[in-house]
PDB file of N, CA, C, O and CB in Angstrom:
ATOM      1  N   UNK A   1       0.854  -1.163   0.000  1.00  0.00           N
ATOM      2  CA  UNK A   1       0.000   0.000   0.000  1.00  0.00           C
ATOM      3  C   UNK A   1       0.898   1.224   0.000  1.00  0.00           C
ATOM      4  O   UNK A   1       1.857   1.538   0.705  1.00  0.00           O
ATOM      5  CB  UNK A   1      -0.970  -0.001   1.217  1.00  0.00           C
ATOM      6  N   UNK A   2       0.270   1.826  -1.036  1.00  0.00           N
ATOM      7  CA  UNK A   2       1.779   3.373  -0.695  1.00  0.00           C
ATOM      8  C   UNK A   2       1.418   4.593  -0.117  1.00  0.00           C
ATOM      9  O   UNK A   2       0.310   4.889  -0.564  1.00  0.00           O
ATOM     10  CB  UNK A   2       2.554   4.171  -2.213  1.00  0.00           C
ATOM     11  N   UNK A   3       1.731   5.253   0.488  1.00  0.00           N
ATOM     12  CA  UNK A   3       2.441   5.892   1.343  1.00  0.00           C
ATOM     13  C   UNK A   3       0.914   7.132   1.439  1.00  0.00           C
ATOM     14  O   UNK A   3       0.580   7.665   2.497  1.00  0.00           O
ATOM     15  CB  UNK A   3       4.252   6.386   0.696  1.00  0.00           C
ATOM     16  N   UNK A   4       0.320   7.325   0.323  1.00  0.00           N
ATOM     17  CA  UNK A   4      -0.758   8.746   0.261  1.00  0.00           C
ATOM     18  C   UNK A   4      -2.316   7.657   0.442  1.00  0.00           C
ATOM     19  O   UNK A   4      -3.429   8.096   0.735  1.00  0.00           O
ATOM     20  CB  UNK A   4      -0.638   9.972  -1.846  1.00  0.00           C
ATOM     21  N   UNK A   5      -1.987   6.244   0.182  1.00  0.00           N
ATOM     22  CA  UNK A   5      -3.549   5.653   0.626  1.00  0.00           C
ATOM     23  C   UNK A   5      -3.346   5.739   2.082  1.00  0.00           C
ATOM     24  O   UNK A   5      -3.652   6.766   2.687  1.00  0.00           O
ATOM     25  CB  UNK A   5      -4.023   3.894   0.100  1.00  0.00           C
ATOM     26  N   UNK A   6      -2.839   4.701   2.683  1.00  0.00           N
ATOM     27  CA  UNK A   6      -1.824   4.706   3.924  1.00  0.00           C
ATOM     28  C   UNK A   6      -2.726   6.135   4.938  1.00  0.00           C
ATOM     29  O   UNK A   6      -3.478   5.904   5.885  1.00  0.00           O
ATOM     30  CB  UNK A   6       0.272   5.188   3.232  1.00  0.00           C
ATOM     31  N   UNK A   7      -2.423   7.375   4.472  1.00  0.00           N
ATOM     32  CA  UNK A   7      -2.515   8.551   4.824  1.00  0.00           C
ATOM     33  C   UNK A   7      -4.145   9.062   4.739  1.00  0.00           C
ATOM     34  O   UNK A   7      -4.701   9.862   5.491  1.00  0.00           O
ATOM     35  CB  UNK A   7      -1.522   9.282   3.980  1.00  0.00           C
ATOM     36  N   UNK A   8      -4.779   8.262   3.461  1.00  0.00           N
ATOM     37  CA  UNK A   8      -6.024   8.845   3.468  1.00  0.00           C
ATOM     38  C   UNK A   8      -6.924   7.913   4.213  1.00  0.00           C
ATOM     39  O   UNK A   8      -8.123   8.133   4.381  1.00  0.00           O
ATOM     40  CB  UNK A   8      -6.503   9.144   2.088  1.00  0.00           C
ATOM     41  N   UNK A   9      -6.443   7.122   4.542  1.00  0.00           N
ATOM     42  CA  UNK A   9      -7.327   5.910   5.134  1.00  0.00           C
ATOM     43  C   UNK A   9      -6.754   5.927   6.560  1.00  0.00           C
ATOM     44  O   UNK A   9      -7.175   5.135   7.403  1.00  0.00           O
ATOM     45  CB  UNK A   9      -7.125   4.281   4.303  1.00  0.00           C
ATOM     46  N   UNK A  10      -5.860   6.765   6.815  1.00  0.00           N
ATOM     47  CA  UNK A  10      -5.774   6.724   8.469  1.00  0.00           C
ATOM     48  C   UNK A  10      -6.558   6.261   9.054  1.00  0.00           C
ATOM     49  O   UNK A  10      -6.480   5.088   9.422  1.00  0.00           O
ATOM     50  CB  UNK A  10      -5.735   7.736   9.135  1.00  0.00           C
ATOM     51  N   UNK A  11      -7.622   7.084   9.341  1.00  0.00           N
ATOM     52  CA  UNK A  11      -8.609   7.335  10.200  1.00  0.00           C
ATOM     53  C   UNK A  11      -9.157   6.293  10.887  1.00  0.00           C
ATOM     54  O   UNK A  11      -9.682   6.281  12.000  1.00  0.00           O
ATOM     55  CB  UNK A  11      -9.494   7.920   9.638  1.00  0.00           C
ATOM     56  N   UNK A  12      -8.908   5.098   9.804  1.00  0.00           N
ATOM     57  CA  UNK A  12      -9.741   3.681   9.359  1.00  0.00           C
ATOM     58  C   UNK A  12      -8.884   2.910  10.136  1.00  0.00           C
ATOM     59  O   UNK A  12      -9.183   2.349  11.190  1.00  0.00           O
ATOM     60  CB  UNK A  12      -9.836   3.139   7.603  1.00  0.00           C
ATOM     61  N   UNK A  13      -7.954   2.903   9.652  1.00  0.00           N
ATOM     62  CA  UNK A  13      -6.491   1.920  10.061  1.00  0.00           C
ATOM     63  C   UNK A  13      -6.179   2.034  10.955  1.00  0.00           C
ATOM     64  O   UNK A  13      -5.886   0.937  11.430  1.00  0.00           O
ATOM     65  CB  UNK A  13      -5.290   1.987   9.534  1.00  0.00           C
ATOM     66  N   UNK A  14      -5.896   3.487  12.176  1.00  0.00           N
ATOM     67  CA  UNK A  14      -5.102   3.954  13.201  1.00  0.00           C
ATOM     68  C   UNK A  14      -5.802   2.992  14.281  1.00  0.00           C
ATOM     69  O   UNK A  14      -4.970   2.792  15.166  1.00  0.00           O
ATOM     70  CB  UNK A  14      -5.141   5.658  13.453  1.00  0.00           C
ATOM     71  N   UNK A  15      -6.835   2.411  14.521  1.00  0.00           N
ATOM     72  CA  UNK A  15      -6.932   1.342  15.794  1.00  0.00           C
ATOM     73  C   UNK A  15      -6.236  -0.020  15.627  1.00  0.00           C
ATOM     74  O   UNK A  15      -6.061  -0.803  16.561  1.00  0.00           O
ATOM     75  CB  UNK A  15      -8.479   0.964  16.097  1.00  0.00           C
ATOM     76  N   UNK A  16      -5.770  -0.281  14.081  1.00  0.00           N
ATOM     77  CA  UNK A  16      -5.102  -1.785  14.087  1.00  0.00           C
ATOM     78  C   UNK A  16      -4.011  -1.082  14.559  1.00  0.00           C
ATOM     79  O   UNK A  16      -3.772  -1.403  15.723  1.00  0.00           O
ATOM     80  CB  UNK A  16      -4.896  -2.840  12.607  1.00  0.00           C
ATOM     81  N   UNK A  17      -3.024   0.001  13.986  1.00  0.00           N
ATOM     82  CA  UNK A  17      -1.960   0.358  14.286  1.00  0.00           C
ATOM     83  C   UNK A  17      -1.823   0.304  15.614  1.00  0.00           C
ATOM     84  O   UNK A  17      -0.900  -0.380  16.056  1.00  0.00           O
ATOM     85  CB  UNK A  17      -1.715   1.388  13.800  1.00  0.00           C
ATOM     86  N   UNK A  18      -2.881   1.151  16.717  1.00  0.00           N
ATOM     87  CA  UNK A  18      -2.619   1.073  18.030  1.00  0.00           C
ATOM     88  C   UNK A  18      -2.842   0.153  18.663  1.00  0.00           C
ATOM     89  O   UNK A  18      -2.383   0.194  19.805  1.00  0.00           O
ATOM     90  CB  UNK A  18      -3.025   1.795  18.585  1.00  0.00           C
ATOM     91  N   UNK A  19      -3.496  -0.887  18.331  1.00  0.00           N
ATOM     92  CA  UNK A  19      -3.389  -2.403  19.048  1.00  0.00           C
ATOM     93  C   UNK A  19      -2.438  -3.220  18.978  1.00  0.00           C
ATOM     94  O   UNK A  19      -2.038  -4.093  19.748  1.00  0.00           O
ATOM     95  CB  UNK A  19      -4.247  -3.225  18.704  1.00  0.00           C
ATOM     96  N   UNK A  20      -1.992  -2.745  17.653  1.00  0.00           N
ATOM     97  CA  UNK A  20      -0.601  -3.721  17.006  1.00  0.00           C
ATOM     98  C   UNK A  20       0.486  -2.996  18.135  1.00  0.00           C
ATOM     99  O   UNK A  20       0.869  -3.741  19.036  1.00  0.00           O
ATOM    100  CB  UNK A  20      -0.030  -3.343  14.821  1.00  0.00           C
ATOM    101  N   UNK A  21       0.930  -1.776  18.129  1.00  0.00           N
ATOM    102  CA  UNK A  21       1.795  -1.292  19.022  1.00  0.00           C
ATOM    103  C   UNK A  21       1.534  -0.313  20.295  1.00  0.00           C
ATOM    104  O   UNK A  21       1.989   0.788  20.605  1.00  0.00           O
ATOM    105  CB  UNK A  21       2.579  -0.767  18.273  1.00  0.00           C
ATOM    106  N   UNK A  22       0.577  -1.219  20.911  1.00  0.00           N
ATOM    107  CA  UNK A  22       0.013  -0.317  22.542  1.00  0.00           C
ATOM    108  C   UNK A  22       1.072   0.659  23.253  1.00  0.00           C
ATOM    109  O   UNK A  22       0.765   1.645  23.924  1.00  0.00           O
ATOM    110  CB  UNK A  22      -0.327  -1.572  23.961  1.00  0.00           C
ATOM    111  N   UNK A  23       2.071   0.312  23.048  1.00  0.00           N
ATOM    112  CA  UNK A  23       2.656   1.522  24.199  1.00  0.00           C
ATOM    113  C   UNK A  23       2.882   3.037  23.370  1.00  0.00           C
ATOM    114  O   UNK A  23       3.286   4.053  23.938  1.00  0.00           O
ATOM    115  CB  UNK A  23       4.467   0.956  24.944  1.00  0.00           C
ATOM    116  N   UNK A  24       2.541   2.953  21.954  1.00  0.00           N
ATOM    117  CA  UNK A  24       2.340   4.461  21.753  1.00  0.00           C
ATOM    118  C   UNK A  24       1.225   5.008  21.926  1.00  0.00           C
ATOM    119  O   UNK A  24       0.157   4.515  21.561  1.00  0.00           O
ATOM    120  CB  UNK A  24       2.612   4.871  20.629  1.00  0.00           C
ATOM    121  N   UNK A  25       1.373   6.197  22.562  1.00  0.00           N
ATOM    122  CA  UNK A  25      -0.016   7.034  22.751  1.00  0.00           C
ATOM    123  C   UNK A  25      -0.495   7.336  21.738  1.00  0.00           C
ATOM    124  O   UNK A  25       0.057   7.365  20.638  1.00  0.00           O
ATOM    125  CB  UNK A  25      -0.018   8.219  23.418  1.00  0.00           C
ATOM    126  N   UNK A  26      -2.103   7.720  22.133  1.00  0.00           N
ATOM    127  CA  UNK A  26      -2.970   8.511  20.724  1.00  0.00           C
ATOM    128  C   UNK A  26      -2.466   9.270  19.954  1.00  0.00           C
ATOM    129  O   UNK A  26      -2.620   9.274  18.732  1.00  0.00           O
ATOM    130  CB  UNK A  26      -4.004   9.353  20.957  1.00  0.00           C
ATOM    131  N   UNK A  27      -1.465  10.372  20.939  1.00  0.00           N
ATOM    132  CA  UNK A  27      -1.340  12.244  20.068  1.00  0.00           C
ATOM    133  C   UNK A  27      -0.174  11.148  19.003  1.00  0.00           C
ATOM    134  O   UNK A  27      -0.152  11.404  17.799  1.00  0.00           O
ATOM    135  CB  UNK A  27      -0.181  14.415  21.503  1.00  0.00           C
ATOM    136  N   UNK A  28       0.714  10.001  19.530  1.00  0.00           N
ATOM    137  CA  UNK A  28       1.995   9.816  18.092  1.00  0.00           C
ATOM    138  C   UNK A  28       1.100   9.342  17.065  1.00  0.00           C
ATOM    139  O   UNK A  28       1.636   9.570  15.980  1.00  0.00           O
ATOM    140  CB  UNK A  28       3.491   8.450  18.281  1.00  0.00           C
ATOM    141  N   UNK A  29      -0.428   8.586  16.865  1.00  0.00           N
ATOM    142  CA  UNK A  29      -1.028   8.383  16.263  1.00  0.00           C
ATOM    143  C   UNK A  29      -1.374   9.391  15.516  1.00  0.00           C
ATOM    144  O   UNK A  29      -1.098   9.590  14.333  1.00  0.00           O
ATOM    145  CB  UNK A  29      -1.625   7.864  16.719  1.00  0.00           C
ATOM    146  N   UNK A  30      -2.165  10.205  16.453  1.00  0.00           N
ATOM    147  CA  UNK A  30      -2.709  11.341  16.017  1.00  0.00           C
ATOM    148  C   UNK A  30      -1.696  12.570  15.034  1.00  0.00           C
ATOM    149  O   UNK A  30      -2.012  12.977  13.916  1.00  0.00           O
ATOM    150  CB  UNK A  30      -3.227  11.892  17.362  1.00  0.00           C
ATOM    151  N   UNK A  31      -0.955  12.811  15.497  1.00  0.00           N
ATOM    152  CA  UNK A  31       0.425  12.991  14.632  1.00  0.00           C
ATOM    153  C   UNK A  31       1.182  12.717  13.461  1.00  0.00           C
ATOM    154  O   UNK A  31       1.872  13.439  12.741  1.00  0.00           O
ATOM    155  CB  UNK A  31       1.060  12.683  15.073  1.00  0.00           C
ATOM    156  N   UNK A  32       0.799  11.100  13.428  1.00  0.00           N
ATOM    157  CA  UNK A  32       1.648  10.704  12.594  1.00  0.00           C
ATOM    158  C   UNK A  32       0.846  10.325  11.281  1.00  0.00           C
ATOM    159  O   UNK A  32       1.453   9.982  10.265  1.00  0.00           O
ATOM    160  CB  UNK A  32       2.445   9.646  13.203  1.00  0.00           C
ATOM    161  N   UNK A  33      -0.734  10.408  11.340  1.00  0.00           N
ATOM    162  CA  UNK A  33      -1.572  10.761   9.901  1.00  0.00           C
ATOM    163  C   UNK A  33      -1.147   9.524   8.799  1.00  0.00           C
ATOM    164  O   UNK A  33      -1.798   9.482   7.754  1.00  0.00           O
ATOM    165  CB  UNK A  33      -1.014  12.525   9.164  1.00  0.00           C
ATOM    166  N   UNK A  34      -0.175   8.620   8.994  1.00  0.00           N
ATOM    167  CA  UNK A  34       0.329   7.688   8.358  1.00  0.00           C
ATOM    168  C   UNK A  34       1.445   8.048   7.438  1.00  0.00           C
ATOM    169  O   UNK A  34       1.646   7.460   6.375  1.00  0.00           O
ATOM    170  CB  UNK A  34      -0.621   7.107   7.781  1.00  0.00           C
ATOM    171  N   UNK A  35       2.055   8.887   7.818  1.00  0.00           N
ATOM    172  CA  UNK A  35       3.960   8.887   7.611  1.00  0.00           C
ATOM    173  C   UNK A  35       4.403   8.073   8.317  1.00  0.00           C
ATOM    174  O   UNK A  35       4.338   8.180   9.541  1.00  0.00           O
ATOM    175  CB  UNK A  35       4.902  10.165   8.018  1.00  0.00           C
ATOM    176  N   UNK A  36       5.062   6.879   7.597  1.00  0.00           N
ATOM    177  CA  UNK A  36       5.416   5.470   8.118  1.00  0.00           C
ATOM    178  C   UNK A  36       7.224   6.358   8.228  1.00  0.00           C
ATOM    179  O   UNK A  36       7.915   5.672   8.980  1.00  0.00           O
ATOM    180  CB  UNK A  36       5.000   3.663   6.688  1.00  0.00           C
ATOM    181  N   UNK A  37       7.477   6.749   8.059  1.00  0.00           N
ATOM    182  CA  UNK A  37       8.918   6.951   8.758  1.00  0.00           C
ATOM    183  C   UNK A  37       8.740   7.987  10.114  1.00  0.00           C
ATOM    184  O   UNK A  37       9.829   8.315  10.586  1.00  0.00           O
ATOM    185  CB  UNK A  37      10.095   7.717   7.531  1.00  0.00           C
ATOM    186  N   UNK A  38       8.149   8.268  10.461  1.00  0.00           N
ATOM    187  CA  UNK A  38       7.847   8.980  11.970  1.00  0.00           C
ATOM    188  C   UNK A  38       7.377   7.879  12.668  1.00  0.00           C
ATOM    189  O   UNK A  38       7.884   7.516  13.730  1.00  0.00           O
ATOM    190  CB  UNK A  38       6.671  10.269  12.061  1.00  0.00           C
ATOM    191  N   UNK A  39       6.427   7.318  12.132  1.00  0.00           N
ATOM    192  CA  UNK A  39       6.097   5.734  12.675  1.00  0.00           C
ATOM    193  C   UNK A  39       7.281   4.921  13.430  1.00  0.00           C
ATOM    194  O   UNK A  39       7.353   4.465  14.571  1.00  0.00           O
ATOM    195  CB  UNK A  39       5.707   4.754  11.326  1.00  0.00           C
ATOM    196  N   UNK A  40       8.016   4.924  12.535  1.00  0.00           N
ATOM    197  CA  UNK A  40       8.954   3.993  12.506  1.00  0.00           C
ATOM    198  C   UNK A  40      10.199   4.564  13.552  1.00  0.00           C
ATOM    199  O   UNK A  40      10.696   3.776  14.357  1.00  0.00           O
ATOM    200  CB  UNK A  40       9.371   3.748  10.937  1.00  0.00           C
ATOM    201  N   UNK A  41      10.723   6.175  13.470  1.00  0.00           N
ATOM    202  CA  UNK A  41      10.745   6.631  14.732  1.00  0.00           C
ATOM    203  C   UNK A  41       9.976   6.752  16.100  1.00  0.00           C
ATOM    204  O   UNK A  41      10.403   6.553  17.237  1.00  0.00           O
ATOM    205  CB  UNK A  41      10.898   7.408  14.504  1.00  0.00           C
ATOM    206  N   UNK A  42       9.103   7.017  15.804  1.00  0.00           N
ATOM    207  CA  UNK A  42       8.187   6.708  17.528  1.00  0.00           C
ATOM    208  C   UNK A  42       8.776   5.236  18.150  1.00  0.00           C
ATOM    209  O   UNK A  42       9.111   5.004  19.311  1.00  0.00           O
ATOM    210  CB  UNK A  42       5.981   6.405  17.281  1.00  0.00           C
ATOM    211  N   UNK A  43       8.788   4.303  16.951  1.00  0.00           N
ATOM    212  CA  UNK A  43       8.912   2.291  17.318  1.00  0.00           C
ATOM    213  C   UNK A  43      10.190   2.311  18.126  1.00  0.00           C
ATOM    214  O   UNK A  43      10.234   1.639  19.157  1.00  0.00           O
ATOM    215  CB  UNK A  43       9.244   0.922  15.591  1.00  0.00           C
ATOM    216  N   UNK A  44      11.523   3.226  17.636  1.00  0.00           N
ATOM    217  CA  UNK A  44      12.295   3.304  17.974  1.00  0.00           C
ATOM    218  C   UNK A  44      12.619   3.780  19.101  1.00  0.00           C
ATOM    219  O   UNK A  44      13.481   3.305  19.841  1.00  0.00           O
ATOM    220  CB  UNK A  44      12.600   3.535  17.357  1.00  0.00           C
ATOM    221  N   UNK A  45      11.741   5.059  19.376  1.00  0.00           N
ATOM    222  CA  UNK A  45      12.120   5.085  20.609  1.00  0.00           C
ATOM    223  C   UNK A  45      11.443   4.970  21.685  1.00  0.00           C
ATOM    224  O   UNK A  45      11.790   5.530  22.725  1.00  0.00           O
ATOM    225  CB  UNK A  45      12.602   5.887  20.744  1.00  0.00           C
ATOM    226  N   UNK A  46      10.359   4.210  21.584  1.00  0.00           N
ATOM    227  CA  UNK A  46       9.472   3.670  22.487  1.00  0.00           C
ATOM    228  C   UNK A  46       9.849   1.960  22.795  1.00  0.00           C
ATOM    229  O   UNK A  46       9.858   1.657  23.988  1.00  0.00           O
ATOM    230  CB  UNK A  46       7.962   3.931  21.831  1.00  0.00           C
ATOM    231  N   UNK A  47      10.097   1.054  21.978  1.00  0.00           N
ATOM    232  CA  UNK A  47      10.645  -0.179  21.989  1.00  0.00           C
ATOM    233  C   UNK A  47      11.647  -0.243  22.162  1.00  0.00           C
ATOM    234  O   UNK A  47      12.051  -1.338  22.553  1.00  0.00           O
ATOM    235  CB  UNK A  47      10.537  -0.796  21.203  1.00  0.00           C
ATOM    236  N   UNK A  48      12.726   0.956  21.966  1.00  0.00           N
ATOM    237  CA  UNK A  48      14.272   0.332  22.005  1.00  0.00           C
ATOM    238  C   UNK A  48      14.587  -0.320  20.853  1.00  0.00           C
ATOM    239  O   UNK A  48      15.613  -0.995  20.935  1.00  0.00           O
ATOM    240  CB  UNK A  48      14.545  -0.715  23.123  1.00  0.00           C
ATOM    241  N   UNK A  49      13.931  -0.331  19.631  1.00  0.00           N
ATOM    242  CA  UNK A  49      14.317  -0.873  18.514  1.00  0.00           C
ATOM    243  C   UNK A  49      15.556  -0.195  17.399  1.00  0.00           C
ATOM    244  O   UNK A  49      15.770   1.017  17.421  1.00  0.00           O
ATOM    245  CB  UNK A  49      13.072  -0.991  17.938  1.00  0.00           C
ATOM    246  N   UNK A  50      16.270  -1.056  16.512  1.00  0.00           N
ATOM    247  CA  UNK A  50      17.287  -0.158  15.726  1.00  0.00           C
ATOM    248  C   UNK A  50      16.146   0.234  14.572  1.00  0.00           C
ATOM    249  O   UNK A  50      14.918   0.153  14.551  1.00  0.00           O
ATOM    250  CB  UNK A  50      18.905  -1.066  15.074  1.00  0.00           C
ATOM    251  N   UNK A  51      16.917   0.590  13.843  1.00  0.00           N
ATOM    252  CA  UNK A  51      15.974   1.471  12.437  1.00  0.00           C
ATOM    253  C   UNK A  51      15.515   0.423  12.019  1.00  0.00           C
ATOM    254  O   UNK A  51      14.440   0.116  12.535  1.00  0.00           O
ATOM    255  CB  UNK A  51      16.759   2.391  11.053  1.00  0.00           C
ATOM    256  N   UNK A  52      16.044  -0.491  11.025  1.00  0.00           N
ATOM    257  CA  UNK A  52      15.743  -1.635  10.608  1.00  0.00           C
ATOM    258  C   UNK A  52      14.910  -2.478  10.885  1.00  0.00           C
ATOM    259  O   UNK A  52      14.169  -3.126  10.145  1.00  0.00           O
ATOM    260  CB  UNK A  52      16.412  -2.081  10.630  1.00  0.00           C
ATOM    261  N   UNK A  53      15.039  -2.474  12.096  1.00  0.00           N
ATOM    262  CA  UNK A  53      13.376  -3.584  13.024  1.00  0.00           C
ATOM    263  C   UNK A  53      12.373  -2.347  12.756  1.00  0.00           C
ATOM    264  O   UNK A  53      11.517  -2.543  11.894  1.00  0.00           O
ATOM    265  CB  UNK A  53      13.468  -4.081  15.542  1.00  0.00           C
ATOM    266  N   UNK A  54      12.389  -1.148  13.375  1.00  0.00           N
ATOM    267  CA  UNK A  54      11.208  -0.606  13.186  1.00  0.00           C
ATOM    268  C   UNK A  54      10.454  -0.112  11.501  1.00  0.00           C
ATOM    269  O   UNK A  54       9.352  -0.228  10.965  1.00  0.00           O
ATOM    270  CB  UNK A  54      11.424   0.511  14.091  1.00  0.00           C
ATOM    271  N   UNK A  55      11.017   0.132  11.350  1.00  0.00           N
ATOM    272  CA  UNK A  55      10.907   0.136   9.137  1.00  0.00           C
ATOM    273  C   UNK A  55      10.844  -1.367   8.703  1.00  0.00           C
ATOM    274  O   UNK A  55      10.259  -1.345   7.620  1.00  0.00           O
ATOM    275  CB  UNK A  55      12.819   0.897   8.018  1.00  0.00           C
ATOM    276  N   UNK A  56      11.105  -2.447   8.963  1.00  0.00           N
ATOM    277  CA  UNK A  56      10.530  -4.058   8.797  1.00  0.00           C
ATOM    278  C   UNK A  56       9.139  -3.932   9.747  1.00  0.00           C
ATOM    279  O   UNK A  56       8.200  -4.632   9.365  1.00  0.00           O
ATOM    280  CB  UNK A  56      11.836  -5.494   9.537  1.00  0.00           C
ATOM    281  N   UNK A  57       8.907  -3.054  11.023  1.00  0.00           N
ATOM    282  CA  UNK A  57       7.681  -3.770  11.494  1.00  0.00           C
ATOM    283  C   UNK A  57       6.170  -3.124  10.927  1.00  0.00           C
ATOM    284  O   UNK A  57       5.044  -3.617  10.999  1.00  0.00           O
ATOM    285  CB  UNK A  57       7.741  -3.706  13.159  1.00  0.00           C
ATOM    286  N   UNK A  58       6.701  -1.609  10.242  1.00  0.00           N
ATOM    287  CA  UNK A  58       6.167  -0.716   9.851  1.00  0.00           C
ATOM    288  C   UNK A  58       5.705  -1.433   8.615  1.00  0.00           C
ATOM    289  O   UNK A  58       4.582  -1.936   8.624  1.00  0.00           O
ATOM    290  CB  UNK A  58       6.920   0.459   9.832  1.00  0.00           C
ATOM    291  N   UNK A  59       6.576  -1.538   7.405  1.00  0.00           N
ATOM    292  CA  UNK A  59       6.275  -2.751   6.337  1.00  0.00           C
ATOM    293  C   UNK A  59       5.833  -3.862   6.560  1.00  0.00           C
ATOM    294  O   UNK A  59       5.195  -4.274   5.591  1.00  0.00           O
ATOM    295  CB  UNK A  59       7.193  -3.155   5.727  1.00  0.00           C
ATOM    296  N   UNK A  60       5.871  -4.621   7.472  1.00  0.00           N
ATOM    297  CA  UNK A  60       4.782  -5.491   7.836  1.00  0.00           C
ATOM    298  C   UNK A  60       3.412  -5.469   7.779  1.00  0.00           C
ATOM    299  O   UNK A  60       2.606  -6.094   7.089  1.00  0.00           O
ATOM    300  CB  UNK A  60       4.880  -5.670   8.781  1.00  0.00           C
ATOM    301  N   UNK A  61       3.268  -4.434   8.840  1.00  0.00           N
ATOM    302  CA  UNK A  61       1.933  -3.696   9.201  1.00  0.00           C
ATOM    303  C   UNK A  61       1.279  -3.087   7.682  1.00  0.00           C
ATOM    304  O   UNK A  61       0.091  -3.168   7.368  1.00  0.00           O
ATOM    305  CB  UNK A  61       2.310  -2.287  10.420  1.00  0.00           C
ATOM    306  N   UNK A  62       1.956  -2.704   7.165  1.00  0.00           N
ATOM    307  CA  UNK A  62       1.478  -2.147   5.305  1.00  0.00           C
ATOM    308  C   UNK A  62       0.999  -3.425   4.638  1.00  0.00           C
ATOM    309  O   UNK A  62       0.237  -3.240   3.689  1.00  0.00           O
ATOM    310  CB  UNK A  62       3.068  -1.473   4.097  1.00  0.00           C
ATOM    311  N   UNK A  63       1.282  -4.644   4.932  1.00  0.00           N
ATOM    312  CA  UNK A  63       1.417  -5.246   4.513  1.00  0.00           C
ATOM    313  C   UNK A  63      -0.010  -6.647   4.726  1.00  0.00           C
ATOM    314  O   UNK A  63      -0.430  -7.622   4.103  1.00  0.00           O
ATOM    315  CB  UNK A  63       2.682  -5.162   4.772  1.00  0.00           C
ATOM    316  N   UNK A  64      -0.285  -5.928   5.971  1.00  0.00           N
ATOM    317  CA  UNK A  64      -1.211  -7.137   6.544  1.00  0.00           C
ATOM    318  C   UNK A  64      -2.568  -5.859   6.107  1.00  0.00           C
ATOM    319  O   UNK A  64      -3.663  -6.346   6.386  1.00  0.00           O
ATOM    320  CB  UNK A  64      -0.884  -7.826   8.752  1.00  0.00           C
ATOM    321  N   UNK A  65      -2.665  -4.756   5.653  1.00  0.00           N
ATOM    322  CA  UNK A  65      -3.577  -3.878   4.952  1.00  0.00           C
ATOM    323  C   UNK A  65      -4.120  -4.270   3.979  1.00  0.00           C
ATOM    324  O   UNK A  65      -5.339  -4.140   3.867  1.00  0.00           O
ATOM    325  CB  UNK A  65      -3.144  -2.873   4.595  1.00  0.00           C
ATOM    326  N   UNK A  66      -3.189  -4.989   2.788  1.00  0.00           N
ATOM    327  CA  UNK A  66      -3.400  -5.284   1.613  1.00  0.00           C
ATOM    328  C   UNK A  66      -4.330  -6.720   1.888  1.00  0.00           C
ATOM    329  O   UNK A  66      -4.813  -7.295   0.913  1.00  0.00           O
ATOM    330  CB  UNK A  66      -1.987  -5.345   0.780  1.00  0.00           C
ATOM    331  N   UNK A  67      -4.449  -7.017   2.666  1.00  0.00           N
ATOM    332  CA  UNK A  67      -5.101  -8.626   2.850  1.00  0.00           C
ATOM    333  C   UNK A  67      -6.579  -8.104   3.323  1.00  0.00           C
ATOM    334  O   UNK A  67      -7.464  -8.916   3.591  1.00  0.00           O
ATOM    335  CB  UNK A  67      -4.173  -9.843   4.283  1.00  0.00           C
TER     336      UNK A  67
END
């Protein structure tokens, strides 16, 4: 899914996102409108993750959309 559906379909999507990763709050949701690289920073520094895990978990998550 690329990057401007992602964004227009927030609205829709943002409760799988926050179930999928509970320890971010609403406002990084609310914020992040579906720019998967802010995403993918929040993962980082809320999990302790390197770039790579969080941009693989982010593409994941894009990924289980298309299904």
């Amino acid at each position: 899914m690329n990057k401007d559906i992602i964004a227009g379909k927030w609205t829709q999507i943002k409760g799988q996102a926050q179930k999928k990763w509970g320890k971010l709050s609403d406002d990084v949701f609310d914020v992040q409108q579906g720019d998967s690289k802010y995403l993918a920073g929040k993962l980082q520094e809320q999990y302790g993750w390197d770039r790579d895990r969080a941009e693989n978990e982010v593409r994941d998550f894009e990924r289980t959309l298309h299904s």
